[in-house]
Structure formats: C-alpha cells, structure tokens
MARBA-3410 file (N, C-alpha, C, O; in Angstrom, 1 decimal):
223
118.5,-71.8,-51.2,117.8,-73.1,-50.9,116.5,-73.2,-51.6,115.7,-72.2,-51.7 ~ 116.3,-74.3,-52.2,115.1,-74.7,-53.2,113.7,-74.2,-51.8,113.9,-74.3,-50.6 ~ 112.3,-73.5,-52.6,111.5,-73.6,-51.9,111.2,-74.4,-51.0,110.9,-74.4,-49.8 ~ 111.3,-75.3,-51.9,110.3,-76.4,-51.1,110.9,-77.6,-50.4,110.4,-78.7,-50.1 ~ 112.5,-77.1,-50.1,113.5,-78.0,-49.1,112.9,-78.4,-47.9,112.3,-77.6,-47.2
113.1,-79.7,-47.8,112.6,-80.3,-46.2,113.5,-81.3,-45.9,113.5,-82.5,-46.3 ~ 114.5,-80.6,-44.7,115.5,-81.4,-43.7,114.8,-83.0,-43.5,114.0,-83.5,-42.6 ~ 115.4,-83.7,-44.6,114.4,-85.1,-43.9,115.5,-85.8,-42.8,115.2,-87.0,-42.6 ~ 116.7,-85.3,-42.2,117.3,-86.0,-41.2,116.2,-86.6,-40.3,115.7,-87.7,-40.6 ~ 115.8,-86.0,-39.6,115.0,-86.0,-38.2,113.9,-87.2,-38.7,113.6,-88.0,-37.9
113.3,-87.2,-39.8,112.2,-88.0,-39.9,113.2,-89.8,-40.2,112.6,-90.8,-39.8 ~ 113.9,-89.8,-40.5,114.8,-91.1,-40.6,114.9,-91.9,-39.3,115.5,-91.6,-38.2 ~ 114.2,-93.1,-39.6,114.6,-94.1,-39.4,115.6,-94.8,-40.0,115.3,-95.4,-41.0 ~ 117.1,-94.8,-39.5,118.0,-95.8,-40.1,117.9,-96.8,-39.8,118.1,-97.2,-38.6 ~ 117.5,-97.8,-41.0,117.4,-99.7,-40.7,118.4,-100.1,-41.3,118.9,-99.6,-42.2
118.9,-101.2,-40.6,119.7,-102.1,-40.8,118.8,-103.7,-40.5,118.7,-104.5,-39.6 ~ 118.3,-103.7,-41.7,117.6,-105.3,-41.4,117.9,-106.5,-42.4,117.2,-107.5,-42.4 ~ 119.3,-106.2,-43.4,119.8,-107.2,-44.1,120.2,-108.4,-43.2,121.0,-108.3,-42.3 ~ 119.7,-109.4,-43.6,119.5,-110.7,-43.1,121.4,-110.7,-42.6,121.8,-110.9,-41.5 ~ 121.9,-110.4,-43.6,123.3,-110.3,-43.2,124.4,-109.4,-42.3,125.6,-109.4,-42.4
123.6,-108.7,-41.3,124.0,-107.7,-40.6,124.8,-107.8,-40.0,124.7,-108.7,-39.3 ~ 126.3,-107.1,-39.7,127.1,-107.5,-38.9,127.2,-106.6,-37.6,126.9,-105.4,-37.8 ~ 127.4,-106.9,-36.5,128.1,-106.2,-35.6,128.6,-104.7,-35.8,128.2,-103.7,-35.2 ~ 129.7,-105.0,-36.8,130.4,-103.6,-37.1,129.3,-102.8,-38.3,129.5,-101.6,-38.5 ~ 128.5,-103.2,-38.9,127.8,-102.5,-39.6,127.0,-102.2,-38.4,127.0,-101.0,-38.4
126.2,-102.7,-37.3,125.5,-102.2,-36.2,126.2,-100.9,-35.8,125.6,-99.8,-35.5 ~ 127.2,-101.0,-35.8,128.0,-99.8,-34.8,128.1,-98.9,-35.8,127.8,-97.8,-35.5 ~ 128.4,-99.0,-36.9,128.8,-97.9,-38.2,127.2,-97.2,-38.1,127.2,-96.0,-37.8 ~ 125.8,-98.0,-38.3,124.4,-97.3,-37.9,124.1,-96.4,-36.9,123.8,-95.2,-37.0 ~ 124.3,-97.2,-35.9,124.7,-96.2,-34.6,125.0,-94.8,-34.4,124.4,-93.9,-34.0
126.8,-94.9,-34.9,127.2,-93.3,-35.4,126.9,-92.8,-36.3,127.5,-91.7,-36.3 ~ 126.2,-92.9,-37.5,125.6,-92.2,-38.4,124.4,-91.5,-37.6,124.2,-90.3,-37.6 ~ 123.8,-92.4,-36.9,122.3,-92.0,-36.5,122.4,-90.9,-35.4,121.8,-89.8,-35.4 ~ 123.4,-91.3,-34.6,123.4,-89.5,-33.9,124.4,-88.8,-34.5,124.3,-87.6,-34.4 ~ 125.3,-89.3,-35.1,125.8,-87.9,-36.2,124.9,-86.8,-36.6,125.0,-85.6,-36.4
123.7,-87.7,-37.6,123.4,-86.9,-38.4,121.3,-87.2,-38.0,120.3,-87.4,-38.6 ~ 121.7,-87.0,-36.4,120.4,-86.6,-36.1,119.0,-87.3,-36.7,118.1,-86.6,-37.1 ~ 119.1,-88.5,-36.5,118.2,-89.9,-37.5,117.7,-89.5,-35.8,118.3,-89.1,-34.8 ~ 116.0,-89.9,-36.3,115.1,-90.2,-35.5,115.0,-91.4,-34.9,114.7,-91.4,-33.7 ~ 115.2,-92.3,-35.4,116.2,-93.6,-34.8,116.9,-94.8,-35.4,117.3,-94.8,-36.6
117.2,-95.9,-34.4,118.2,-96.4,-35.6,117.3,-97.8,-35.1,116.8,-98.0,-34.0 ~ 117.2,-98.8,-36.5,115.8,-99.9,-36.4,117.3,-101.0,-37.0,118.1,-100.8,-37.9 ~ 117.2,-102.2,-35.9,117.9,-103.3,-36.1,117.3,-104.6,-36.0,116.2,-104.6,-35.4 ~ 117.7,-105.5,-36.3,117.3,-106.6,-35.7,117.5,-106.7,-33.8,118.3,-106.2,-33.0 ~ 116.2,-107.6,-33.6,116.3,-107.6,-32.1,118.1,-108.4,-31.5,118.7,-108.1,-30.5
118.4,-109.3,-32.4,119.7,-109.6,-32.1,120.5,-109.2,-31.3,121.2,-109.7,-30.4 ~ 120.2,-107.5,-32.2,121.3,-106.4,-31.8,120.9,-105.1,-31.2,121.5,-104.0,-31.3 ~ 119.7,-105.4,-30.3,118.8,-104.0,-30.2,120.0,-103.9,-28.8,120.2,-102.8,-28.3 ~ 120.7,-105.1,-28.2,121.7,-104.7,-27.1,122.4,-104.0,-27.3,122.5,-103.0,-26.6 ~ 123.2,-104.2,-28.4,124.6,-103.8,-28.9,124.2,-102.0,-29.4,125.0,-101.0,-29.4
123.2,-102.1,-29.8,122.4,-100.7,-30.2,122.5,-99.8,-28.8,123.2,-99.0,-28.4 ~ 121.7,-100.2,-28.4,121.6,-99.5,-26.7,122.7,-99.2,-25.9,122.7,-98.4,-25.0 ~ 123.7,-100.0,-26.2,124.8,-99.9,-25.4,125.5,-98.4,-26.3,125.8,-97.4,-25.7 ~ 125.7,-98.9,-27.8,127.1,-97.6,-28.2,125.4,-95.9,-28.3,125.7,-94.7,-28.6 ~ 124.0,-96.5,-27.8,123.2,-94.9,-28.1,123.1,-94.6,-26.9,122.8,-93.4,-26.6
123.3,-95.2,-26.1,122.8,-95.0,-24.7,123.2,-93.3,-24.0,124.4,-92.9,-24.0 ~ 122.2,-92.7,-23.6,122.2,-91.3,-23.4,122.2,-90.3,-25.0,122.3,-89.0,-25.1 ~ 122.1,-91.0,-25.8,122.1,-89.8,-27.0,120.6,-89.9,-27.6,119.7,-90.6,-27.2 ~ 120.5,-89.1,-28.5,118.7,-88.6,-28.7,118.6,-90.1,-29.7,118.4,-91.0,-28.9 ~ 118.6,-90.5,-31.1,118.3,-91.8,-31.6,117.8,-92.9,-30.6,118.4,-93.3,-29.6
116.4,-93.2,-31.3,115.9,-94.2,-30.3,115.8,-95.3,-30.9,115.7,-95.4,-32.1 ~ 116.0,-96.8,-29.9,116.1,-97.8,-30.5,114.9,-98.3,-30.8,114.0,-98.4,-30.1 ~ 115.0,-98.8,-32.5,114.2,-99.5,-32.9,114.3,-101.1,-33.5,115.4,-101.5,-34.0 ~ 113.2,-102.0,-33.4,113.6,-103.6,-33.6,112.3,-103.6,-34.4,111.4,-102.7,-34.7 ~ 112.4,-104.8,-34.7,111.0,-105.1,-35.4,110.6,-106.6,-35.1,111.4,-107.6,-35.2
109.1,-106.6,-34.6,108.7,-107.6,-33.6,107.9,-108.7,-35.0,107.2,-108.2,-35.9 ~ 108.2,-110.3,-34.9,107.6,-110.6,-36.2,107.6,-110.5,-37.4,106.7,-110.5,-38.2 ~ 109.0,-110.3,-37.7,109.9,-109.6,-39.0,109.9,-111.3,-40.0,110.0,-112.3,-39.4 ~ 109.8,-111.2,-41.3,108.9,-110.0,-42.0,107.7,-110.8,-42.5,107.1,-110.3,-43.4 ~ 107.3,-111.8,-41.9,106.0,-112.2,-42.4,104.4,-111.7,-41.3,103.2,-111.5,-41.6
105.0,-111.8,-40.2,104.0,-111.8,-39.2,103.2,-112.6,-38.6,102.2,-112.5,-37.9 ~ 103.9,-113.7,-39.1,102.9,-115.0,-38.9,103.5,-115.8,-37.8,103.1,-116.9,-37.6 ~ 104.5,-115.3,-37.1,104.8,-116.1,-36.0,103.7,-116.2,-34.5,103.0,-115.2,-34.3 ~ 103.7,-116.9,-33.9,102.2,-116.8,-32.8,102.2,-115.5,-32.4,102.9,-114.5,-32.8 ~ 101.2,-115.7,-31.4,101.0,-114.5,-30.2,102.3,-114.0,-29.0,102.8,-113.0,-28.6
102.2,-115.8,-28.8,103.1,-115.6,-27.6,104.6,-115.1,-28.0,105.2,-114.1,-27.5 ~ 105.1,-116.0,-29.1,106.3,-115.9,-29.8,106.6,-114.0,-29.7,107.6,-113.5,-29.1 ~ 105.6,-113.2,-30.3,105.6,-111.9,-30.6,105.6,-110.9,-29.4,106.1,-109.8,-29.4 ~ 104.8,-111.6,-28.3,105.1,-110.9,-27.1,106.4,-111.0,-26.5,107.1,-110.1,-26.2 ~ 106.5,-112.7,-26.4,108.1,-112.6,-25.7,109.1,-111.6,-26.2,109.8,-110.9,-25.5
109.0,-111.6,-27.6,110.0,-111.0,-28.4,110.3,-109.5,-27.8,111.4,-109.0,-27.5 ~ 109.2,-109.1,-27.8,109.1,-107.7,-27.7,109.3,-107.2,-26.3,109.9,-106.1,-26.0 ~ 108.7,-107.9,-25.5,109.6,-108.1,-24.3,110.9,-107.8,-23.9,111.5,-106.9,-23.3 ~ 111.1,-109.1,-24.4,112.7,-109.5,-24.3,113.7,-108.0,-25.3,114.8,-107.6,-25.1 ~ 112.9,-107.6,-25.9,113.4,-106.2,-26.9,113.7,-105.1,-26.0,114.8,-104.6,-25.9
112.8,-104.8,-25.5,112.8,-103.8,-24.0,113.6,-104.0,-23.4,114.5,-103.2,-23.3 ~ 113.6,-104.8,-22.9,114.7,-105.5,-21.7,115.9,-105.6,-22.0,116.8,-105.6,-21.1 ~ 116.3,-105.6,-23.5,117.4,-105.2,-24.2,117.7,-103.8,-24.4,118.9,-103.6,-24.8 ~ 116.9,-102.6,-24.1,117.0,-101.3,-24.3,116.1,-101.0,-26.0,116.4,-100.0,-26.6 ~ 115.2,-101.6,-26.5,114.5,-100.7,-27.6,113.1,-100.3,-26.9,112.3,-100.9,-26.2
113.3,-98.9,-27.4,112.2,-97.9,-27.3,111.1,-97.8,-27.9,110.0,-97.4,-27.5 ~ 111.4,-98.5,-29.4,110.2,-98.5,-30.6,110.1,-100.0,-30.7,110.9,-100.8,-30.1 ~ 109.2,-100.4,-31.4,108.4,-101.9,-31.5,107.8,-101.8,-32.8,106.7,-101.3,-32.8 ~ 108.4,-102.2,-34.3,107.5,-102.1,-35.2,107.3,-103.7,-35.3,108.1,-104.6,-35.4 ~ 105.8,-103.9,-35.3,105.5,-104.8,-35.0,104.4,-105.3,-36.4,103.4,-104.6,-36.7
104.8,-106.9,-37.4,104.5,-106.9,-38.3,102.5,-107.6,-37.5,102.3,-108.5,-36.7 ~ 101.8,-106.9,-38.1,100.4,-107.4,-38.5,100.1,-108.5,-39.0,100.4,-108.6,-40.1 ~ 99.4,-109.9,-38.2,99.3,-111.2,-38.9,98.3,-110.8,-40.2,97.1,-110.6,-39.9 ~ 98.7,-110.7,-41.4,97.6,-110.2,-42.2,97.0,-111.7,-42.7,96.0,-111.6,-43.5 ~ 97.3,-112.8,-42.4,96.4,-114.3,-42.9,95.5,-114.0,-42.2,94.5,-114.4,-42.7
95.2,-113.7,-41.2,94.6,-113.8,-40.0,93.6,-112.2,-40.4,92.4,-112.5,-40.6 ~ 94.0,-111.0,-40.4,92.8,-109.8,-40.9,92.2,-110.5,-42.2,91.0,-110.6,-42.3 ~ 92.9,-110.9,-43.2,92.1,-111.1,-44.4,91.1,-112.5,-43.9,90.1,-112.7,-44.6 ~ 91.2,-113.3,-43.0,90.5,-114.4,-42.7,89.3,-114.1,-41.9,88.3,-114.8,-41.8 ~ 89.4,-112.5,-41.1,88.0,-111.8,-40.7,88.1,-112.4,-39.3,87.1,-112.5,-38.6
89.8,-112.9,-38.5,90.1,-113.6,-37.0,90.6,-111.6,-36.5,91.8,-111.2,-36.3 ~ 89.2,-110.9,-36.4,89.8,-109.5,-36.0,90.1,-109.7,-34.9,91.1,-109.1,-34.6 ~ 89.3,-110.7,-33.6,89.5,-110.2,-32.1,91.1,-110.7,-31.9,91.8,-110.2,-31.0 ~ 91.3,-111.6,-32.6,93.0,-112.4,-32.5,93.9,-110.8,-32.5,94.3,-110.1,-31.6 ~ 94.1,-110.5,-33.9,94.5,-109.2,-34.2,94.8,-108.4,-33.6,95.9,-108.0,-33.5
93.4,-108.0,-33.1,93.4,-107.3,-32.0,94.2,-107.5,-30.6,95.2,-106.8,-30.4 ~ 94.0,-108.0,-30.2,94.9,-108.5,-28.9,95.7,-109.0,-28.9,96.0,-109.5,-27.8 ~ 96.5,-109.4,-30.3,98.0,-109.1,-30.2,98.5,-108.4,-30.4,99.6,-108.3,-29.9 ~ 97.9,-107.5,-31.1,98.5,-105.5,-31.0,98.9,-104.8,-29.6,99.9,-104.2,-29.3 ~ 97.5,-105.1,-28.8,96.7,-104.7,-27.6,97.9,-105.4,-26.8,98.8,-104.6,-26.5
98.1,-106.8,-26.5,98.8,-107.4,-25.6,100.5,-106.7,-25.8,101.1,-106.7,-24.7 ~ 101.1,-106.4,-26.7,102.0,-105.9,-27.1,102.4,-104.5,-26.8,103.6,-104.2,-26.7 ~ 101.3,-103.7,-26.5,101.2,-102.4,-26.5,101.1,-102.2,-25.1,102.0,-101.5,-24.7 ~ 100.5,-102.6,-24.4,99.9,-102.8,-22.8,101.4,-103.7,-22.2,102.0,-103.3,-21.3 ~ 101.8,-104.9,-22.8,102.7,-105.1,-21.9,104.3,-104.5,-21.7,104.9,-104.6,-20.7
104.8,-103.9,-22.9,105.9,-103.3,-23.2,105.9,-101.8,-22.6,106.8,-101.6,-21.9 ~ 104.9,-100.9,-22.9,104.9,-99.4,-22.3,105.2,-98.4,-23.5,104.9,-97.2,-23.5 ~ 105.9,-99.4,-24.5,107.2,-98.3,-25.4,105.6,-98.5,-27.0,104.5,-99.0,-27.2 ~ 106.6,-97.6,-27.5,106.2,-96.8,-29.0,106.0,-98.2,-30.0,107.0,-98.9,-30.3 ~ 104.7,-98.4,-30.5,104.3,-99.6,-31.3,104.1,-99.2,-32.6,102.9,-98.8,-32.7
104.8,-99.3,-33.5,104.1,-99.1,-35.1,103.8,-100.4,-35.4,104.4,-101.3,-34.9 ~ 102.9,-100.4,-36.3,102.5,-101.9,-36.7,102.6,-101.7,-38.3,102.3,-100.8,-39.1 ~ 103.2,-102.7,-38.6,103.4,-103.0,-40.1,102.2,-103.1,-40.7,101.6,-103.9,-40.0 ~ 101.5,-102.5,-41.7,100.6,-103.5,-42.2,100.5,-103.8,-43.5,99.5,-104.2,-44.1 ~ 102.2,-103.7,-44.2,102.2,-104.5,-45.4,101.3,-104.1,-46.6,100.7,-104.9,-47.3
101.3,-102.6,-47.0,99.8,-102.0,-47.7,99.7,-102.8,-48.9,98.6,-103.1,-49.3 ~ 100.9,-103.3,-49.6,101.3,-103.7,-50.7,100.3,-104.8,-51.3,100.2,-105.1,-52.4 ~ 99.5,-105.3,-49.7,99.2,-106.6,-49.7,97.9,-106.6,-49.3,97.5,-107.6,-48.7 ~ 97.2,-105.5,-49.5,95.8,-105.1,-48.7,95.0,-104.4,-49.4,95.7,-103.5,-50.0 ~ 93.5,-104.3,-49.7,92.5,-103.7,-50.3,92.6,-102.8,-49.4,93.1,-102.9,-48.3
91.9,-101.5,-49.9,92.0,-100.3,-49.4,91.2,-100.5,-48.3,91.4,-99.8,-47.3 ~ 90.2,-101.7,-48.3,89.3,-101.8,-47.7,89.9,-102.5,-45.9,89.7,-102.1,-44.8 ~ 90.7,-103.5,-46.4,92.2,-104.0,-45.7,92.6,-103.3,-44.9,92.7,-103.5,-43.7 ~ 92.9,-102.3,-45.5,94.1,-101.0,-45.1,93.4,-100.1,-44.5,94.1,-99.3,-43.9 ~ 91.9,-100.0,-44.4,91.5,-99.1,-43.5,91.2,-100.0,-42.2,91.2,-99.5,-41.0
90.8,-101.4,-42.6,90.5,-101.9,-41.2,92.0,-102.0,-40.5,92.2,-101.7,-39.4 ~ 92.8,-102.4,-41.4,94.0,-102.8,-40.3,94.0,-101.2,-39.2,94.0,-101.3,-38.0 ~ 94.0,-100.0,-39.7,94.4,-99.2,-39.1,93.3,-99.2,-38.3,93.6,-98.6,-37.3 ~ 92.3,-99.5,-38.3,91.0,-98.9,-37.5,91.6,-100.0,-36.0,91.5,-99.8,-34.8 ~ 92.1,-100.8,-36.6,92.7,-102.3,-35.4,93.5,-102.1,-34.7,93.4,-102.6,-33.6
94.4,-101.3,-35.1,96.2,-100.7,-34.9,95.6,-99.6,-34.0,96.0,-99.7,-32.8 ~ 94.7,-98.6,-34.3,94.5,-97.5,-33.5,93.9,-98.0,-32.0,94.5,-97.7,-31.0 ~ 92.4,-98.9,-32.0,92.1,-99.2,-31.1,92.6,-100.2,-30.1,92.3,-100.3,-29.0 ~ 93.7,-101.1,-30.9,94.7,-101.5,-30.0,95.8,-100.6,-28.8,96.3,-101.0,-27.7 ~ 96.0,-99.6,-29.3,96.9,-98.7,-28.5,98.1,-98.7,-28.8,99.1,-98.9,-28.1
98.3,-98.6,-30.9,99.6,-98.5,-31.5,99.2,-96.8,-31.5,98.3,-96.0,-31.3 ~ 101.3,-96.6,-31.9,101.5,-94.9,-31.9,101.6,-94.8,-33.4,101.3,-93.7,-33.8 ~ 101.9,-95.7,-34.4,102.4,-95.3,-35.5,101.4,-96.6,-36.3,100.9,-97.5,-35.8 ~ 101.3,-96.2,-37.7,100.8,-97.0,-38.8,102.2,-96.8,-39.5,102.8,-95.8,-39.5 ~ 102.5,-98.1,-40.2,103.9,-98.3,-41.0,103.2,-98.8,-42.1,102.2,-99.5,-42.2
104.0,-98.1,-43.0,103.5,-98.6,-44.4,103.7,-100.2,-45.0,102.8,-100.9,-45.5 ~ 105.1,-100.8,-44.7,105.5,-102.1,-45.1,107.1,-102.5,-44.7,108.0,-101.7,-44.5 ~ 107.1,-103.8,-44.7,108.7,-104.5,-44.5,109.5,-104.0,-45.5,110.6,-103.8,-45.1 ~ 109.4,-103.5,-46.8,110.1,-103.7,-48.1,110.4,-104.9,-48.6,111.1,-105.1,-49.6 ~ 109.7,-105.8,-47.8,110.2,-107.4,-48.4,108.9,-107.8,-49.8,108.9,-108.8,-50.6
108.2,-106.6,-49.6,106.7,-107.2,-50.6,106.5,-105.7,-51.5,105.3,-105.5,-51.9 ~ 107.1,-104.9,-51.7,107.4,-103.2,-52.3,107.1,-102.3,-51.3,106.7,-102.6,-50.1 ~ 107.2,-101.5,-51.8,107.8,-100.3,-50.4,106.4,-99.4,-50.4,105.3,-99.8,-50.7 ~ 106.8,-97.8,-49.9,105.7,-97.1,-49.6,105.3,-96.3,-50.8,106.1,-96.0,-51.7 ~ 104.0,-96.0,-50.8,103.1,-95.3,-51.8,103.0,-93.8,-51.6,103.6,-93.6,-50.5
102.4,-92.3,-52.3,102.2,-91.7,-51.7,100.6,-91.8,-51.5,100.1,-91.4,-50.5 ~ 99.8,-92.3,-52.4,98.7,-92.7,-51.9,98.2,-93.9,-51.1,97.0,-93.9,-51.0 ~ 98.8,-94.6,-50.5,98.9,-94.9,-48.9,99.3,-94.4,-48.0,98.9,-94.8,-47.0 ~ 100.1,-93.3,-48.0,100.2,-92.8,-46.7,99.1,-91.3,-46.7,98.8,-90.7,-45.7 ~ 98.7,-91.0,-48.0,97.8,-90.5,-47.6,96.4,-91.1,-47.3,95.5,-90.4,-46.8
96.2,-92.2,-47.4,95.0,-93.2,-47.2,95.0,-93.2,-45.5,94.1,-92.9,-44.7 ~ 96.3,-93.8,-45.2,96.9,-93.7,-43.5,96.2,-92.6,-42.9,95.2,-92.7,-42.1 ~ 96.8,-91.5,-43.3,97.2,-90.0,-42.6,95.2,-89.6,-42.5,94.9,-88.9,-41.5 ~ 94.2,-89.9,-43.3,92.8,-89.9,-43.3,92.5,-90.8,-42.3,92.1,-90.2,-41.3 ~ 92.5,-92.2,-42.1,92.2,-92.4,-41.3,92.7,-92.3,-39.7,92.0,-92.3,-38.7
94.2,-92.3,-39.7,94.7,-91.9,-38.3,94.5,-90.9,-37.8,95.0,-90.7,-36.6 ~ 93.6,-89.3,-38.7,93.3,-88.4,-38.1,94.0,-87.8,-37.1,93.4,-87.4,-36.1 ~ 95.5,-87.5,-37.1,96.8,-87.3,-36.6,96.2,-87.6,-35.4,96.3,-86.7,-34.6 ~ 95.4,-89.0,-35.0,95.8,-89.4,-33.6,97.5,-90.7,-33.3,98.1,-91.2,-32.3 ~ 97.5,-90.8,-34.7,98.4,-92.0,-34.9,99.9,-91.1,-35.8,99.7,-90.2,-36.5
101.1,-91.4,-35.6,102.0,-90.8,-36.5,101.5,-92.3,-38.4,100.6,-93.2,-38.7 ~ 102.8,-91.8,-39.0,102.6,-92.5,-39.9,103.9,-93.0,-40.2,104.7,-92.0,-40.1 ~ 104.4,-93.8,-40.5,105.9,-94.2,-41.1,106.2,-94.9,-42.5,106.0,-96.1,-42.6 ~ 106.6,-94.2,-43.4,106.7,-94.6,-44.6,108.0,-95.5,-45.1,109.1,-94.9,-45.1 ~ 108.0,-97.0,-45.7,108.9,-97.9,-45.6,108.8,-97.9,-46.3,107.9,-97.3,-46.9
110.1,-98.9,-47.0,110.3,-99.6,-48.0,110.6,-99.1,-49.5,109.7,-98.3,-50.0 ~ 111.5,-99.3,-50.1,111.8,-98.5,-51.6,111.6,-96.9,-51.7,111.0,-96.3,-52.5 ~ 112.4,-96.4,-50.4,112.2,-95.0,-50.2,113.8,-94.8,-51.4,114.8,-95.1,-50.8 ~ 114.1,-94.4,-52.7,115.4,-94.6,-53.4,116.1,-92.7,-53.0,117.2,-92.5,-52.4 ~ 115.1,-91.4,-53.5,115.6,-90.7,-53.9,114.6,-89.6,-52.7,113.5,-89.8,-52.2
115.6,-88.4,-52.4,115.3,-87.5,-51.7,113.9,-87.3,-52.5,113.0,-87.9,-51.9 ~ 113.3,-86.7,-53.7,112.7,-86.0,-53.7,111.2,-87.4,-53.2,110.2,-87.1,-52.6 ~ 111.4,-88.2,-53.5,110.2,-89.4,-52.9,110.2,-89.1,-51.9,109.1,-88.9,-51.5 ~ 111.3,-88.9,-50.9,111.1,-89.0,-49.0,110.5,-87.8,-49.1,109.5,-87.8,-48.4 ~ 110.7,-86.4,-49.7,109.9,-85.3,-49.2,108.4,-85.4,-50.2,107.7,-84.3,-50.3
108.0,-86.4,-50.7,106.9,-86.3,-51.3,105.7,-87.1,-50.5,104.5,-86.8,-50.6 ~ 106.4,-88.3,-49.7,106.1,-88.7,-48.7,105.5,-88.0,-47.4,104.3,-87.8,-47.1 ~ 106.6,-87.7,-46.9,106.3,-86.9,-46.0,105.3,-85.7,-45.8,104.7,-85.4,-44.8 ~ 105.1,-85.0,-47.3,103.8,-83.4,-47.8,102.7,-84.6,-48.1,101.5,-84.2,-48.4 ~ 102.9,-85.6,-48.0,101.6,-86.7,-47.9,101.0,-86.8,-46.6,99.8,-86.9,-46.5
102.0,-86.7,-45.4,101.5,-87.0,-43.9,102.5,-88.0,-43.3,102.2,-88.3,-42.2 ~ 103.7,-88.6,-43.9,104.6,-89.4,-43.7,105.2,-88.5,-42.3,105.5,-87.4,-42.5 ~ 105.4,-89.2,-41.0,105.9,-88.1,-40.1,107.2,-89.4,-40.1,108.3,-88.9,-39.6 ~ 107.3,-90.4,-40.3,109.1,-91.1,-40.1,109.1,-91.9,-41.3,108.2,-92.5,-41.9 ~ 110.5,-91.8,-41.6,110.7,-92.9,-43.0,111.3,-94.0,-42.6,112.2,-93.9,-41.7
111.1,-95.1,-43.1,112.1,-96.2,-42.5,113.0,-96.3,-44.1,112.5,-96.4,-45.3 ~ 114.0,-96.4,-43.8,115.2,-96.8,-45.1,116.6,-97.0,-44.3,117.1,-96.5,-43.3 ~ 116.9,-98.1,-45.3,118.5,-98.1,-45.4,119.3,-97.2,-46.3,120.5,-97.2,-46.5 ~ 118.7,-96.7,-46.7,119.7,-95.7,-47.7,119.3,-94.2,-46.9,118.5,-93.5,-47.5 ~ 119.6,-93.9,-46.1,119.5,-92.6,-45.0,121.0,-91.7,-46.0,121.0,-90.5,-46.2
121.9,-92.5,-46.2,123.1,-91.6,-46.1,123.1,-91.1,-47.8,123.5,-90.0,-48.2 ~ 122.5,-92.3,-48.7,122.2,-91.8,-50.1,121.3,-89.9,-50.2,121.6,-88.8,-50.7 ~ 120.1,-90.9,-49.3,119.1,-89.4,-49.4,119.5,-88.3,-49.0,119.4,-87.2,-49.6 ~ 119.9,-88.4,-48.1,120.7,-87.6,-47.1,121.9,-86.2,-47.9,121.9,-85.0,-47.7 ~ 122.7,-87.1,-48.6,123.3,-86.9,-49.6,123.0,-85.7,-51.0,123.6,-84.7,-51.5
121.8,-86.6,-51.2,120.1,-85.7,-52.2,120.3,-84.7,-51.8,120.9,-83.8,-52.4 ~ 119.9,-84.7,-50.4,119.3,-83.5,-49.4,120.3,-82.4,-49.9,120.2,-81.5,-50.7 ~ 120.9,-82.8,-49.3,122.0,-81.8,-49.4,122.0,-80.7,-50.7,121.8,-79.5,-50.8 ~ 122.3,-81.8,-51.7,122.3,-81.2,-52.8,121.6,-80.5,-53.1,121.8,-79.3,-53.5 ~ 120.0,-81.2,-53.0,119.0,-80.1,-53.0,118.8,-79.0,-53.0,118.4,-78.2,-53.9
119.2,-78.7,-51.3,119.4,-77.9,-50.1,120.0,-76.5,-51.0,119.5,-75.4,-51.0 ~ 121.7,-76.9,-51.8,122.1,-75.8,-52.6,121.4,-75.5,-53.9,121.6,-74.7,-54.8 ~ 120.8,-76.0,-53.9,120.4,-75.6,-55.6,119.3,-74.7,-55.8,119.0,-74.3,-56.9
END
C-alpha cells in the first residue's frame, strides 16, 4: 500500500444533482452509498423521500441542498424548503449563501437566514459559499457568518461556477478552527485531488464521480 493512501470512502458525499435525475438513478445512489460506505448520499429535495425510504436504518445520511444553485431564492422560500426536507427524512442541509446580498454588506439578512435555518430544522447545515466567487476577504466573512449562525460545515461550492481549491479549503480549515467540518465540492476529477483535499483540512467531499475515485483508490491502494 502506497504511503500515503487515504480510504476516501467515508469522507464521500455521493451527489446526484444533474438537473436530469431519475428515480432509478436515485436508487442506483442509494446502494452505492451504503455499499461502499459514502458518508452520505446528497439529492435533490424532490427525492430526499425516495432517498430515506430505500436508506432508512443504514449508516449514509440524507443530504439535499437548500437554495440550489444560485441562492438567491427568499428567506422564506429557503426555510420552507428545508423544512419540508426534514420532514421528508434529510439529515444534512447544504444550504446555498445569498452571496448578492454578503457582497452588498445586507450581513444581518445573511445572517438570519443561516440562523433561522439552523434553529428551525435541528439537522447538520453546510452552507455553500461559492469560493469561486468571493475575495478572500468574502470568504473569510462568509465563514465568520456561517459559524456564528450555527452552521456545522463550510462547503466549498455548487460546481455550477468551478469546483474546490486546495488553497480554499485551507483558507476554510484557518478560519473554522476545527470548530466547523469543511466539505470540498465541485470538480473533485481524480483520487489523488480528493486526498490532497482532504491533507488540506477537507473532512467531506461532495462529488458525483464517487465510483470513478473510488476506483483510483483502489488502484492506488495496490501500488
């Protein structure tokens, strides 16, 4: 086994967030994710039922994403959502950050839609903050926002605007002072990026290609 191999099952989030998602691709996610021991499986809210029903009793926790992928839908819209998410059976909440609204300096808004989200649900809140799209200076407030709201995770980005950095998630991992996890999205292609991620501070990856890396891994694993 290569030194410096790292099991990245466990840190996987498997997403299924192609606009085109089917049902049976829902369920094909599902059994991958407790097959092969994914930290959880991230769907559209659509299907966070259909998710909970084929995970129900097994370790993969359900994930949706609240505000997908702009973040610009209201307050209220984002609470119902997330709500109504729970009440469907999801456990996690990645929840996209209005960033028109941080770069416009409307922090107390921000704020208490993180806050109202986090306080009314109970469940596990990552908040997107899109780094792709943010001055470092951005990127430390969003997180300073995300923390004092009562989010568990800082997420790197949707993948709809480029994916995760390793110098963002070590930017993250400084400021969240492992009181926050960190989750690295978006354009995750090749095992050795997800474990370079992760020796950054990355503690979950979000990808759709779980079974590619996975795959890597392995290979790795023998070499």
């Amino acid at each position: 086994m290569a030194a410096d191999y790292i099991d990245i099952a466990p840190f996987i989030d498997h997403s299924l967030l192609n606009p085109t998602a089917t049902p049976e691709q829902v369920e094909q996610w599902c059994e991958e994710a407790y097959r092969f021991n994914f930290a959880a499986v991230c769907v559209h809210p659509s299907y966070v039922k259909q998710a909970a029903e084929l995970l129900h009793g097994k370790n993969p926790h359900i994930c949706t994403v609240i505000g997908f992928p702009t973040g610009a839908t209201t307050s209220g819209v984002k609470l119902y959502e997330a709500q109504e998410a729970v009440e469907n059976g999801a456990t996690e909440l990645d929840v996209v950050m209005n960033l028109g609204w941080l770069k416009a300096g409307i922090i107390e808004a921000v704020h208490r839609e993180i806050a109202q989200i986090c306080e009314a649900t109970g469940e596990l809140v990552k908040v997107i903050l899109e780094t792709n799209l943010l001055t470092d200076r951005e990127k430390k407030l969003a997180a300073e926002i995300s923390m004092e709201a009562g989010a568990g995770f800082l997420k790197t980005s949707t993948g709809w605007h480029g994916g995760a950095t390793v110098g963002d998630v070590r930017l993250l991992k400084e400021m969240a002072k492992d009181r926050l996890g960190i989750k690295a999205s978006g354009g995750i292609r090749t095992y050795n990026e997800a474990r370079d991620l992760i020796l950054a501070g990355a503690t979950r990856l979000g990808t759709s290609r779980s079974m590619d890396l996975l795959r890597q891994s392995q290979d790795q694993r023998k070499s």
